[in-house]
C-alpha positions in Angstrom: 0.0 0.0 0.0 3.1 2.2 0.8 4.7 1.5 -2.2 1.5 2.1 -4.5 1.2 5.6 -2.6 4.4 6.3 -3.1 4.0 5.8 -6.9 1.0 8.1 -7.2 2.7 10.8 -5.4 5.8 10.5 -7.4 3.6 10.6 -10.9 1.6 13.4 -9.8 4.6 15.1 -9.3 6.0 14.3 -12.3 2.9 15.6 -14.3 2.8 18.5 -12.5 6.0 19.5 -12.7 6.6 18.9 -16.7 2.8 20.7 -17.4 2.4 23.6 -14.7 2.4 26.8 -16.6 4.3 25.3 -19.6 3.4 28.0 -22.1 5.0 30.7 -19.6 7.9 28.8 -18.3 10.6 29.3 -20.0 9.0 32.9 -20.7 8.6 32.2 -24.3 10.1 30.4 -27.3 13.4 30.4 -27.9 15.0 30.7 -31.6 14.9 26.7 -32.1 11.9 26.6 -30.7 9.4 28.6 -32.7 11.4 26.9 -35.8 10.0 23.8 -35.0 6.6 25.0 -34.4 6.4 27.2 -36.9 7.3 24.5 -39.5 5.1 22.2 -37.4 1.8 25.0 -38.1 3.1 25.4 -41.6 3.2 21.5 -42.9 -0.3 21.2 -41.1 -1.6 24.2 -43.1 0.1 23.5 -46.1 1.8 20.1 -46.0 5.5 22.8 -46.8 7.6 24.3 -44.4 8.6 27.8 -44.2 10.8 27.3 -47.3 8.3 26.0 -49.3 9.4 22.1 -49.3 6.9 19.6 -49.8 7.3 17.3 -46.5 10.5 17.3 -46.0 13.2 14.9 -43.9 15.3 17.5 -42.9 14.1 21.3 -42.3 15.8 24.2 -42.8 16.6 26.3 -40.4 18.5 29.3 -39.1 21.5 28.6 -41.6 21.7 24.8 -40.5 19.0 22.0 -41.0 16.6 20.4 -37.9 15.8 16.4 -38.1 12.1 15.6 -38.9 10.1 14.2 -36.5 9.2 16.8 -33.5 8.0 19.2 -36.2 5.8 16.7 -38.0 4.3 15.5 -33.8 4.0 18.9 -33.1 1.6 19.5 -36.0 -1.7 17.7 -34.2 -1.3 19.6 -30.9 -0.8 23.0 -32.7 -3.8 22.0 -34.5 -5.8 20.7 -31.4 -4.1 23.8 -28.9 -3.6 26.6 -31.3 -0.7 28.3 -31.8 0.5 28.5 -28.7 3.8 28.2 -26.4 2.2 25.3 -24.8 1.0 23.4 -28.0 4.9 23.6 -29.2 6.3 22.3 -25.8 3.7 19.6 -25.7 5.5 16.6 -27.3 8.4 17.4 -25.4 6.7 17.2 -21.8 4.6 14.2 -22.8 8.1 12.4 -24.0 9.8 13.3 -20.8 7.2 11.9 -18.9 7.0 8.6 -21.0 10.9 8.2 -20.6 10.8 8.4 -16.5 8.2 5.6 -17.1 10.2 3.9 -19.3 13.2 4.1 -17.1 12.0 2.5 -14.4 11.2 -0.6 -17.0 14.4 -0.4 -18.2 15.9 -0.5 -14.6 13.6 -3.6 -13.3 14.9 -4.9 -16.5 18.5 -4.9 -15.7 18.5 -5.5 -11.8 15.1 -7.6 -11.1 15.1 -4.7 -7.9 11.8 -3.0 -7.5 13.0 -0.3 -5.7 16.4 0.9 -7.6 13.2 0.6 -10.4 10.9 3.4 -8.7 13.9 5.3 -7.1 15.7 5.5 -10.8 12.4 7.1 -12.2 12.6 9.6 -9.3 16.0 10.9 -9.5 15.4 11.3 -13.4 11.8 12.7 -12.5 13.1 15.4 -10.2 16.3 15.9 -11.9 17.1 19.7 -12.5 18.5 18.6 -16.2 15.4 16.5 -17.2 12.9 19.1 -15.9 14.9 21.5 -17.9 14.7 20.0 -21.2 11.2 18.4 -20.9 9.7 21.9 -20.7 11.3 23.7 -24.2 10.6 21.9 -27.5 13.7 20.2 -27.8 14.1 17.3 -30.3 16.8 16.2 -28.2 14.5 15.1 -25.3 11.8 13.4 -27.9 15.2 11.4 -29.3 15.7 10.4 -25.6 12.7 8.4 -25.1 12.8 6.7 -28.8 16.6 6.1 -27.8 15.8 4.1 -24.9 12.9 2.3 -26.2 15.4 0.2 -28.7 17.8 -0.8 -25.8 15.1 -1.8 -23.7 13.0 -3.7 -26.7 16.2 -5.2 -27.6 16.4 -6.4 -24.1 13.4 -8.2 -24.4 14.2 -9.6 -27.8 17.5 -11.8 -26.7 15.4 -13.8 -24.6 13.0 -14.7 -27.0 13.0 -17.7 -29.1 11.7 -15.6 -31.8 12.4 -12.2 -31.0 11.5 -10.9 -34.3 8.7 -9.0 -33.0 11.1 -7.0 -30.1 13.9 -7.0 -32.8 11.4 -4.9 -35.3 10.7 -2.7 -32.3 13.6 -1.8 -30.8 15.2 -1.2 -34.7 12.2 1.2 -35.3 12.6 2.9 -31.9 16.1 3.5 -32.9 15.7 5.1 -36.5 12.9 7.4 -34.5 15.7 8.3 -32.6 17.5 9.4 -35.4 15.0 11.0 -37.4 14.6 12.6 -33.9 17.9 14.5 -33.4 21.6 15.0 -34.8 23.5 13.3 -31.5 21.1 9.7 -32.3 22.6 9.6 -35.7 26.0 8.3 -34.5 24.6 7.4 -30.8 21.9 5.1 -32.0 24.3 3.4 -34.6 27.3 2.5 -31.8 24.3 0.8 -29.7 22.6 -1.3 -32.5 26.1 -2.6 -33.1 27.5 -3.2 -29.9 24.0 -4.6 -27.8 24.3 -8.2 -30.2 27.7 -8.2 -29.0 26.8 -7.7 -25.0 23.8 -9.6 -25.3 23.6 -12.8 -28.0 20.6 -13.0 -29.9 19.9 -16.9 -30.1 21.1 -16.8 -34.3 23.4 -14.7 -36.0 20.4 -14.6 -38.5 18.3 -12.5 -35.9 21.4 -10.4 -35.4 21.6 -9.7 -39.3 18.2 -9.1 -39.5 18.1 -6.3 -36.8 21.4 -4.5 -38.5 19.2 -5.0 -41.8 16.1 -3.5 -40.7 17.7 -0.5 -38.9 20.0 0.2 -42.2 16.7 0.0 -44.1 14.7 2.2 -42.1 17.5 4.6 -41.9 18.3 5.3 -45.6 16.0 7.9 -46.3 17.5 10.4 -43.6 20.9 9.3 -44.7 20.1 9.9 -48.4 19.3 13.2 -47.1 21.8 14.1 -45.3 24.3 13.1 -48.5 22.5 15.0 -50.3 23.1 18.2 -48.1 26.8 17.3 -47.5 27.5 20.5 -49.5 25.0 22.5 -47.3 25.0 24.0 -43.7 23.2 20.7 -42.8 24.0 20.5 -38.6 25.6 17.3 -38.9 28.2 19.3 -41.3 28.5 22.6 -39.1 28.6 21.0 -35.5 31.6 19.0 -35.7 34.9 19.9 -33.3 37.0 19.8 -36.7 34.6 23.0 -37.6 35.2 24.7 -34.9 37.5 28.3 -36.3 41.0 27.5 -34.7 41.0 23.9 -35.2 39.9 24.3 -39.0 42.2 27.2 -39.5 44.8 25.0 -37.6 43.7 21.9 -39.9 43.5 24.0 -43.3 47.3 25.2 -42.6 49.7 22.7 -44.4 52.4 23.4 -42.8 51.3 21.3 -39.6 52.3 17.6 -39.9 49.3 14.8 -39.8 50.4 13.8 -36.1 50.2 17.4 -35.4 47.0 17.5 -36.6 45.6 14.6 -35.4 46.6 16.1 -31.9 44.8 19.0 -31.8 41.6 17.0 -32.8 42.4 14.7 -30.0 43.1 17.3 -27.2 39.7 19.1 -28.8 37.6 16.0 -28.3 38.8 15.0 -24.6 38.5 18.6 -23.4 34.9 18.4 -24.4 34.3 15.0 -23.1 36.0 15.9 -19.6 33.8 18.5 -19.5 30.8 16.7 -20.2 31.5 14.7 -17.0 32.6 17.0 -15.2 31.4 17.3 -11.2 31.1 20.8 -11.3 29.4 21.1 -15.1 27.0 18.0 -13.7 26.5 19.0 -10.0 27.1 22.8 -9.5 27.1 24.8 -12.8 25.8 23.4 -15.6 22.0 24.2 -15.9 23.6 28.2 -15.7 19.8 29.8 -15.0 21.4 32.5 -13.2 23.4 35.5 -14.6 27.2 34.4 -15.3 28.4 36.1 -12.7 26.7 34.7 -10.0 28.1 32.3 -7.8 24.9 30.2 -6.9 24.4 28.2 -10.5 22.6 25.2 -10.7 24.2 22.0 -11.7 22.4 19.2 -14.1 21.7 17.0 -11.1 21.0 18.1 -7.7 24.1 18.5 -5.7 23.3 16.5 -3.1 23.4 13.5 -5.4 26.9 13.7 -5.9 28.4 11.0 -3.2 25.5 9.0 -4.1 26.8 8.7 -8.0 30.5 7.9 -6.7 28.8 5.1 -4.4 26.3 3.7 -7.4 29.4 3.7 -9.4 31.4 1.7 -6.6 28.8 -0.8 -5.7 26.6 -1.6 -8.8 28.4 -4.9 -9.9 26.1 -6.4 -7.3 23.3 -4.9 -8.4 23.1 -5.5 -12.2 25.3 -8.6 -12.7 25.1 -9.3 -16.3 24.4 -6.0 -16.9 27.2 -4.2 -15.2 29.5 -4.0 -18.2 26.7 -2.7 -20.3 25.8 -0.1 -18.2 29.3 1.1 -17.6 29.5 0.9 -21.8 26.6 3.0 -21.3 27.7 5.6 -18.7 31.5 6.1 -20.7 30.2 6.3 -24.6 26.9 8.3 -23.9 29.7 11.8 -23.5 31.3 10.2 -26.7 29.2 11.9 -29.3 28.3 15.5 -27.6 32.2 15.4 -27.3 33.1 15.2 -31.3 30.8 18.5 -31.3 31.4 22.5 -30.8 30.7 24.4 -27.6 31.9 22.5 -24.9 30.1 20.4 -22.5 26.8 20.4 -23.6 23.6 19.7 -21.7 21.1 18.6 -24.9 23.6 16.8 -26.7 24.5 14.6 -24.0 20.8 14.1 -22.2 21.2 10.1 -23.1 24.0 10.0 -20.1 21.2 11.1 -17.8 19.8 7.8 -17.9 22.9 5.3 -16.2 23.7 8.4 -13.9 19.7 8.3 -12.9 20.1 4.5 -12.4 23.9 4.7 -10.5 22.3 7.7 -8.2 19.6 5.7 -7.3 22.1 2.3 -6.9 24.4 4.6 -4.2 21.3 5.6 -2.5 19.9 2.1 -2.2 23.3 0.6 -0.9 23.7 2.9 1.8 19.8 3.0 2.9 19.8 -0.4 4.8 23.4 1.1 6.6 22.5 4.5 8.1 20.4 5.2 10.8 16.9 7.1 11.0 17.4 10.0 11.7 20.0 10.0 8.5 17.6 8.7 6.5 15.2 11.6 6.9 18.5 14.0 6.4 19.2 12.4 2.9 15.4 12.8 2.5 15.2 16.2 3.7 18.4 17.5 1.3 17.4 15.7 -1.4 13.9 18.0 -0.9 16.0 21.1 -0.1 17.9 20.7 -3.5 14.6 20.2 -5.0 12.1 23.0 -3.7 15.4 25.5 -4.3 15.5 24.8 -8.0 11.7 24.6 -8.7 11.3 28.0 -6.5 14.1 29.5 -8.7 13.1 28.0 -12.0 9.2 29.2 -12.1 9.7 31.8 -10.0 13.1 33.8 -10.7 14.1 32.7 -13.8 11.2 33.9 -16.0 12.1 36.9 -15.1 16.2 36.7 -15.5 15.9 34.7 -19.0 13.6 36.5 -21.2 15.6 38.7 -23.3 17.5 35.4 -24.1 14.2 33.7 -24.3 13.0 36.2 -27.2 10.6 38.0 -24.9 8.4 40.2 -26.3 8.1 39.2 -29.8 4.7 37.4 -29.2 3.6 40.1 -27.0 4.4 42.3 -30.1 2.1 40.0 -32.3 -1.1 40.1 -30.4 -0.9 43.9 -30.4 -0.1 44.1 -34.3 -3.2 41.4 -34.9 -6.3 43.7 -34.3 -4.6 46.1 -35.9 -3.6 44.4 -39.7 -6.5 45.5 -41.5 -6.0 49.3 -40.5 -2.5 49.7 -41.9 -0.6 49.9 -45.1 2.7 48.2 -43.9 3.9 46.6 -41.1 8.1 47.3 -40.6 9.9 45.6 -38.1 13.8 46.2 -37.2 14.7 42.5 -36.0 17.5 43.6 -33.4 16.9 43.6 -29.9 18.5 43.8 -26.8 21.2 46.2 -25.0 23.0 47.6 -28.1 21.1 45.7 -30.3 23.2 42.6 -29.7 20.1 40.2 -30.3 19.2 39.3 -34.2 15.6 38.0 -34.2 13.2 36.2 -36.3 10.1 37.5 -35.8 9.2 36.1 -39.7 8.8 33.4 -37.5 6.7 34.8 -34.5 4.6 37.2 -35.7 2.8 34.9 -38.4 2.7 31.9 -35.6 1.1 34.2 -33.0 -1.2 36.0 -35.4 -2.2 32.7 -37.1 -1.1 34.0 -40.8 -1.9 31.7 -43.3 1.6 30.2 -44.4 1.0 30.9 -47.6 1.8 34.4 -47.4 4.7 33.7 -45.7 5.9 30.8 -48.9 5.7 34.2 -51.3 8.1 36.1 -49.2 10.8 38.1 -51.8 12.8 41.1 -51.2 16.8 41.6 -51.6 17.7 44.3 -48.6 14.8 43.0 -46.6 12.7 40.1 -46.2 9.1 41.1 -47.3 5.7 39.2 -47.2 2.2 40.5 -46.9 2.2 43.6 -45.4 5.3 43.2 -43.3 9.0 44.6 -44.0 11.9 43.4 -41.5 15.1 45.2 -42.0 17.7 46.6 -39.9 17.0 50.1 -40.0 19.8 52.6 -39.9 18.0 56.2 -39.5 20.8 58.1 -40.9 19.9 56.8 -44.5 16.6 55.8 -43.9 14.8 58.5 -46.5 11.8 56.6 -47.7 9.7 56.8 -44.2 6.2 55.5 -44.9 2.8 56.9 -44.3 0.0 54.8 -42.7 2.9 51.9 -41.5 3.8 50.2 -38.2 6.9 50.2 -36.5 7.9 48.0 -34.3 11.7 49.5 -33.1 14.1 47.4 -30.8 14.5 50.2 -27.7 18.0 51.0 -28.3 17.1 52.0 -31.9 14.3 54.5 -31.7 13.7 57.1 -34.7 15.3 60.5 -34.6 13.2 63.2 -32.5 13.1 65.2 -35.1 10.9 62.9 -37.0 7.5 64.4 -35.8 5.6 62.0 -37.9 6.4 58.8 -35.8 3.4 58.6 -33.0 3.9 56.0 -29.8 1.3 53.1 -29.9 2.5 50.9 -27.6 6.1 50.0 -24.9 6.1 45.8 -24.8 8.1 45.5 -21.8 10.5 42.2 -20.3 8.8 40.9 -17.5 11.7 42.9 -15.5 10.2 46.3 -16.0 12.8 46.9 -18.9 11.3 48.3 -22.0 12.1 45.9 -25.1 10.1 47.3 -28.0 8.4 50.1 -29.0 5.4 50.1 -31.4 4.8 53.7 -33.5 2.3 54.6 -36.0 3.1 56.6 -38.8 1.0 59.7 -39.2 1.2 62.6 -41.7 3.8 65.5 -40.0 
């Protein structure tokens, strides 16, 4: 009865967590994220994307390309929700929740232990890193959840006589993965042909088949992406031999091969001792909080740490068989995020979330049956501490801290141009933003989601020194050339570009503010002088 109460509470939780105010927390969408779901509102309109391709595998997008298969998810619940923060974040909250479930599976799975099952689900549930990216629209976290579903269907498939049914799933579940995001495409591949090799299938014939099937699944993205290899796809753009100085260093002949080869090398295990880095995972990775500031968040709640260090030390005798795989699983998930730019990075590397989850919850369930009481309701009590600190911060604070980098206002913006499209000639919109301007924007992207433009309009766009479609104009504006001002138009100005005061025509409609107070935009109306 205890146990079945403590399961209700923990999913509660869970839901709660991933779904309370989810179209205001982060404050808006983010760059990536109103790509995805304005491609997702386009393709349902139109069955193209904001390019004007028919269905495609791989979308275009801010100068790089985005895998398939959020967008084409997220088209029913834009269609169901409207266009809405919360319809874009939707597959991404109901994926994280379906992955803490499936954890716990794949947990019971691999150690037969019903509690280091329902604990692993917890510590993944209540993670800082997994709340994190199970409330943005992140293809990453829907790649997750596909990601694990082939390891654990495989799992179920080597004991089978005729596994071909958990072989077919667990190859689907894979390609998903892939179709799903950029890291799965070498991730996914390493664990189809290594998990034949940890676990036997009962003929070789099963193990060709599943290689077979995942291959064949698999070709259309990989046509795709060879296809592209020309282009800014993200698998061409991301990779550490991109990076400026090491393909400066690389393009210089006069550096020998070895020499070469070196700085690749030290590139890759930088990243990767980053990526598991105490600190990065348990003090300063999530960075909510201004640079500067001292009290960061890590991936994992602090507290956990010793816990980790003790799973790591004791879980031979929890997972037997297993063990190897697991620690396979804990080293190479870092692998691929570390053969990419930007350092230790928290979306690339979400699959390592899963053995830390399961090793956390191993340390705490070797030391349980050792302390005493009252210790037990002090690991209970941190572990709360660590908890109710983040969420306090997270839906509280950091709404507040993160919008400019969030996007803010653009939406806002939108719903105060809708009412008035009919009344105006033009539409102008300077796309900078920010403290010196610092920001470029898309709000091609936002104002047409938030207004509910038909997509059409937005497949007809031309212009050369600005992007033009329907009635709206988006161009930097630089009012010290600027001649042509028009009559009858809307202007929406970042604040630190406002026009000249000795343009008497401009008339202030409306200040869209961060949630900080700080003015972000102005709107003006252009009236005869």
């Amino acid at each position: 009865m205890v146990k079945k109460i403590i399961i209700i509470l923990i999913s509660l939780a869970t839901i709660f967590i991933r779904f309370y105010h989810l179209g205001s927390v982060p404050p808006h969408l983010g760059n990536d994220e109103i790509s995805i779901a304005y491609d997702a509102y386009s393709i349902g309109q139109t069955l193209r994307d904001e390019h004007n391709h028919f269905l495609p595998i791989s979308f275009a997008s801010h100068g790089t390309y985005k895998a398939p298969l959020y967008i084409y998810f997220s088209v029913l619940p834009i269609k169901f929700f409207g266009n809405t923060e919360f319809a874009a974040r939707f597959i991404s909250a109901i994926a994280g929740i379906l992955t803490i479930i499936l954890l716990g599976f794949l947990t019971y799975k691999i150690s037969g232990n019903q509690a280091l099952s329902l604990l692993s689900s917890a510590i993944l549930a209540f993670s800082p890193w997994h709340i994190y990216t199970s409330r943005i629209a992140l293809e990453s976290n829907l790649a997750f959840f596909f990601f694990l579903s082939g390891i654990y269907l495989f799992l179920f498939a080597k004991e089978k006589e005729r596994p071909w049914f958990f072989l077919l799933g667990s190859s689907l579940s894979f390609s998903l993965s892939i179709y799903s995001y950029h890291t799965e495409w070498l991730l996914s591949p390493l664990f189809i042909f290594f998990l034949p090799f940890f676990f036997k299938l009962k003929t070789k014939f099963a193990q060709a088949f599943y290689w077979f099937i995942t291959v064949l699944l698999c070709l259309p993205i990989f046509s795709d992406y060879l296809n592209n290899l020309g282009t800014t796809a993200r698998a061409n753009t991301e990779m550490i031999w991109k990076h400026p100085y090491v393909y400066h260093f690389l393009q210089n002949s006069s550096h020998t091969i070895i020499e070469k080869f070196s700085i690749l090398l030290a590139t890759f295990f930088s990243n990767y001792s980053g990526n598991i880095n105490p600190g990065f995972l348990f003090f300063n990775g999530l960075n909510l909080l201004p640079q500067k500031t001292p009290y960061q968040f890590g991936l994992l709640l602090a507290i956990s740490l010793p816990f980790l260090v003790i799973g790591l030390w004791s879980a031979k005798k929890f997972f037997g068989q297993y063990f190897q795989f697991l620690i396979f699983f804990t080293a190479i998930g870092p692998f691929v995020a570390s053969l990419t730019n930007g350092g230790p990075n928290l979306v690339r590397n979400l699959p390592t979330l899963a053995p830390y989850s399961i090793l956390i919850a191993a340390g705490l369930i070797s030391i349980w049956g050792k302390v005493k009481t009252y210790q037990k309701y002090l690991i209970i009590f941190a572990h709360l501490l660590c908890l109710f600190y983040f969420l306090a911060f997270y839906f509280v604070h950091y709404p507040v801290y993160s919008a400019e980098g969030w996007q803010y206002g653009y939406k806002q913006v939108a719903l105060l141009i809708k009412p008035l499209y009919p009344k105006y000639d033009k539409i102008i919109i300077d796309p900078r933003f920010g403290k010196g301007n610092v920001y470029a924007g898309v709000p091609h992207l936002y104002l047409p989601y938030f207004t509910n433009l038909d997509p059409k309009i937005l497949l007809s766009r031309g212009g050369t020194d600005a992007l033009i479609f329907g009635k709206y104009k988006i161009k930097n504006l630089d009012w010290e050339i600027e001649k042509n001002i028009e009559k009858n138009t809307l202007y929406v100005l970042p604040e630190d570009n406002p026009p000249p005061k000795d343009l008497k025509m401009f008339h202030l409609l409306y200040t869209v503010n961060l949630p900080s107070g700080q003015p972000e935009f102005r709107i003006y109306e252009t009236i005869s002088p």
